[in-house]
Structure formats: structure tokens, C-alpha cells
N, C-alpha and C positions, 0 to 999 in steps of 0.2 A: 504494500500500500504506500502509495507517494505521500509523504509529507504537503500540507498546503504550506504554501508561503505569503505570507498578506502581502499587499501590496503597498508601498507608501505614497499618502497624500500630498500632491506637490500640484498649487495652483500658481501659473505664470498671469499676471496681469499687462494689460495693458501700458506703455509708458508714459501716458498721459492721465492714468488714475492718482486723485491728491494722495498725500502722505498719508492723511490721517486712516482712510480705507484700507494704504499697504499695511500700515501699521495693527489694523486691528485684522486681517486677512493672514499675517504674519503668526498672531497668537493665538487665530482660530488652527492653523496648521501645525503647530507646535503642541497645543492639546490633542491635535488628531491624530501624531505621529506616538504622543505620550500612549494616549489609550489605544493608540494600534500596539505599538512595543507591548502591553499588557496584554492584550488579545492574543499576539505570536507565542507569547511565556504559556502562556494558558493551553494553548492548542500544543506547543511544544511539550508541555506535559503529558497532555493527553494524549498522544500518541507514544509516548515513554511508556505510560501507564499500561495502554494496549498493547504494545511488545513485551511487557512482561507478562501479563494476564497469557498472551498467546505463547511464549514460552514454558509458563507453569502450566498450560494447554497440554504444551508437545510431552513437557517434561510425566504429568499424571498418565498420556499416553503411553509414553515410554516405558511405564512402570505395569503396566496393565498383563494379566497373565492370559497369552496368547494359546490357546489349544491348536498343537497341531499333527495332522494326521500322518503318520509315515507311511511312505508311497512303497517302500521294500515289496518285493512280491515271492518273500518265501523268508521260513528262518534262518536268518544270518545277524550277525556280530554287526554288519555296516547299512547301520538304517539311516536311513535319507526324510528328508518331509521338505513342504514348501513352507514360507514364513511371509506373511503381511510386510512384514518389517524390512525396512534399506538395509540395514547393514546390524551385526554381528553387535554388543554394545555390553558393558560388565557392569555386570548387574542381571541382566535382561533373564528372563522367567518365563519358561515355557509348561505347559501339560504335553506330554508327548502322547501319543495312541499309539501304542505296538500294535500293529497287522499280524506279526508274527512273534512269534516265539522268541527272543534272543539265543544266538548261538555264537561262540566264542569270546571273543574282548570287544565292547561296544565301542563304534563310534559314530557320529551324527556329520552329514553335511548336509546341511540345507541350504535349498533354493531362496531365495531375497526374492522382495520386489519385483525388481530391477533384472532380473533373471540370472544373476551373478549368483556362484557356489560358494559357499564360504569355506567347502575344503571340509574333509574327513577331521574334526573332532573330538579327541577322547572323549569318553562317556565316564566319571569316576564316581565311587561310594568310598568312603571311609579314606581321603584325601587321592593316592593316587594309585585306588587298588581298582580296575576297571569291573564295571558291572559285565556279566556274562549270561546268566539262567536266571537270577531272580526273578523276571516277568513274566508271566504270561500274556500269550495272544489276546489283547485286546486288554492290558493294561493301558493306565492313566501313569505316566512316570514323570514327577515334577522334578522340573532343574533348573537349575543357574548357571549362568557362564560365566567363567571367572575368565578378563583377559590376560590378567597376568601369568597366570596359569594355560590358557590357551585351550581349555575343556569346558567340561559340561559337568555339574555337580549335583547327582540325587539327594534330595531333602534328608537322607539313611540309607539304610539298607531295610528295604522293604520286602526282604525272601519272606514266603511264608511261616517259617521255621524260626525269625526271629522275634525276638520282642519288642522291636520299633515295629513291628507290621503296621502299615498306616489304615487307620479304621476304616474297616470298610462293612456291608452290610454283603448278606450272600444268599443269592433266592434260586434255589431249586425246583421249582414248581416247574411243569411240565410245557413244552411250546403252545399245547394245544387247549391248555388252561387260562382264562381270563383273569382270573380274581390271583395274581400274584402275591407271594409271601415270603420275606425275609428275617435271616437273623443278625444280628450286632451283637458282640460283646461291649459290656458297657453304654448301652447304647439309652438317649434321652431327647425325643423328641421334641424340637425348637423350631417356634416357626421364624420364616426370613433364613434358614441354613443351607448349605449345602451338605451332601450326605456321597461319600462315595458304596457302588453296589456294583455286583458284579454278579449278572443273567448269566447263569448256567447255559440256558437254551434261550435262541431267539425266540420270541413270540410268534404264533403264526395262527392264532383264534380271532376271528373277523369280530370283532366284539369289542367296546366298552372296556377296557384296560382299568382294572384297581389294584393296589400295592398295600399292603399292611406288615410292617417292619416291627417288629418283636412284639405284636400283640398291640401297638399304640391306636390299632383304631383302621379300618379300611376306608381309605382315601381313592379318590379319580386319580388315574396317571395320563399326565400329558404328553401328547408329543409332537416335537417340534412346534410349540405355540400353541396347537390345538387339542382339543378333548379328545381323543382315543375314542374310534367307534370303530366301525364294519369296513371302513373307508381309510380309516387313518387309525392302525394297530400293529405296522411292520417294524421293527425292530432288532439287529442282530444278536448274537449270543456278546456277551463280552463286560467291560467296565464302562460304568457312565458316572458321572456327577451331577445327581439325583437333585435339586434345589423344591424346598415347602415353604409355601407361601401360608401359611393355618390354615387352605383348605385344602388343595389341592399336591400333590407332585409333579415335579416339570425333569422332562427329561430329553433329550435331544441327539439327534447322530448325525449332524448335518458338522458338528466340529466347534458350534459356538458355544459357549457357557450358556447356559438355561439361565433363565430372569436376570440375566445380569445388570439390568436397568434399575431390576428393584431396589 
């Protein structure tokens, strides 16, 4: 956005106008130049103001956790995904989607924007021990990238077998079953949260979708934005980020966070 720049009052008279007119033509110009100067400070502000405002914009942007889907098309150690985002940035927080299975010593290149790769990645847990099997096909794997380090850093070690296991909720109910049901250890129903869950079986009952997570009450599940019916019930087998609003469940596979707006 271009800056405006006022413009200054400057009235030429005639040579044959008496003194007293220049004189008083003189000190109307002189106040107008005053209160322009005042005006320019003003707007110069406000345009300062707005570039910050639009940088604390980019910057809450920048800080936003991005889900992204890896494109990989089989289990292997070098998963790939595209990114919203230009460029690579420390700090930066992704939800990854495993397709597959991890196999070997992980590492991440993703596609930017811009169609630029930002290059194979280590993937690490516990500083610089690379992740390998912890996941399963169609985990949520949260990370940071640290540039100093030049990798990717899961939140723990999130095997099943250990005690940071990141909570998750686990529904075994049948694909051909509507009224889904899950368990959590620990687990305390809040509305406004996110809830990670992990479908055994995709859904595939043309039906009205309900979820009830350790006995708290059978709730409508949504998805992608909409109520679950005969028409909008598809869903694959895997891990989602489950978000309750106190009435409802919202769940999504399209890659976006669910109510994120809320």
C-alpha cells in the first residue's frame, strides 16, 4: 500500500495585490502548511500502525499449526507432503498425516508454495534419535522444525508402548455400524476441545453418524462442516482431530482442522 503524501498549500498572487492582502494571505498559508504538517504526522502514523497490525497478521499466521497430508505412496522412512507455507521457518508446527506406515529412519521434504522442495529433513524424537515405526498408517505426528538443527522434532515419543503416548481416544465399532463408540484413558469431556481418535474401520453405513467417547453421552458427528446423513457418512479408517463444540462432534478429512474458527 503506497503511503499518501499531502500536498503543500502554496498560493502565488498577483503583483499588483496591496501589502496588506499579501500579508494576511501569507499567515493564512502558514497555518495551512502548520495543520497540513499535522495531518502528514497523523497519516504517517497510521500507516506505521497498519504495518504493524499486518505484520503481527503474518506473524499469528506464521505461528498457526498447519495439517499436512503426506503424499508417500507406500511404507517408507522418506515421507514427503505439500505445505501452504513459502518457505521452511524455526519454529514452524506442522500435524503431519502418515499414509503409511513408517519404515526405516524418517525424513520429511516438502513441497512450499512456490513449488520449491525444501530437501529431505530428518525426522527426530528424543533430540537426535530419528523416528522409525512409532506410527501408524494414518497417524496425526506433531512437529517443529528447528533450523539450527536443520530437522523436524516430534512433540515425544509417541510408540504405543510408551508412557508419553499422546491421548488419544480409540473406536472399534464396526464400518457398517452408525452409532460409533470410543475409549480414552483419562478421559473428561470439555466442550470448545479438540480430542485426538483413531477409527479402526472406515465408516461405510449410509446413515446419521453419532460418536459417544467413554460413556459421556451420544453426540451427532460431523463431517467436513456438515451433519452426517445417507449422503455425507464417508470416512476413512485412521486418526482424526475430533473438535466438541457442547453439542455436537466435528471431524474432517479434507486436511483442515475442524472448527478452527471457533
Amino acid at each position: 500500500m503506497n503511503k499518501i503524501a499531502l500536498k503543500q498549500v502554496h498560493v502565488t498572487l498577483p503583483t499588483d495585490v496591496p501589502e496588506s492582502v499579501r500579508t494576511s494571505m501569507w499567515h493564512i498559508e502558514r497555518v495551512i502548511r502548520e495543520n497540513n504538517n499535522l495531518l502528514q504526522d497523523a497519516v504517517n502514523a497510521l500507516y506505521e500502525e497498519a504495518a504493524y497490525l499486518r505484520q503481527m497478521i503474518s506473524d499469528v499466521a506464521d505461528e498457526d499449526i498447519e495439517i499436512v497430508k503426506g503424499t508417500q505412496t507406500q511404507a517408507t522412512g522418506s515421507w514427503t507432503g505439500k505445505s501452504k507455507q513459502s518457505a521452511l521457518r524455526d519454529g514452524m508446527r506442522i500435524l503431519y498425516r502418515l499414509p503409511y506406515a513408517g519404515s526405516g529412519n524418517a525424513s520429511l521434504n516438502l513441497t512450499l508454495a512456490s513449488g520449491m522442495q525444501t530437501g529431505a529433513k530428518p525426522v527426530y524424537r528424543y533430540g537426535t534419535t530419528y523416528v522409525t515405526t512409532q506410527y501408524v498408517a494414518g497417524s496425526l505426528v506433531p512437529m517443529t522444525y528447528l533450523a539450527d538443527e536443520g530437522a523436524w522434532i516430534v512433540d515425544g515419543d509417541y510408540s504405543v508402548t510408551n508412557s508419553n503416548t499422546i491421548p488419544s481416544a480409540y473406536c472399534t465399532t464396526s464400518a457398517s455400524t452408525a452409532a460409533k463408540t470410543a475409549s480414552m484413558t483419562y478421559f473428561s469431556l470439555h466442550t470448545n476441545e479438540w480430542i485426538f481418535i483413531n477409527f479402526r474401520y472406515a465408516n461405510t453405513k449410509k446413515a446419521a453418524i453419532t460418536l459417544d467417547i467413554n460413556s459421556t453421552g451420544v453426540k451427532p458427528l460431523y463431517i467436513n462442516g456438515s451433519a452426517s446423513s445417507a449422503s455425507n457418512y464417508s470416512f476413512p479408517a485412521g486418526s482424526y482431530l475430533i473438535f466438541y463444540d457442547g453439542t455436537n462432534y466435528y471431524l474432517r478429512t479434507d486436511g483442515l482442522l475442524p472448527q478452527a474458527s471457533t
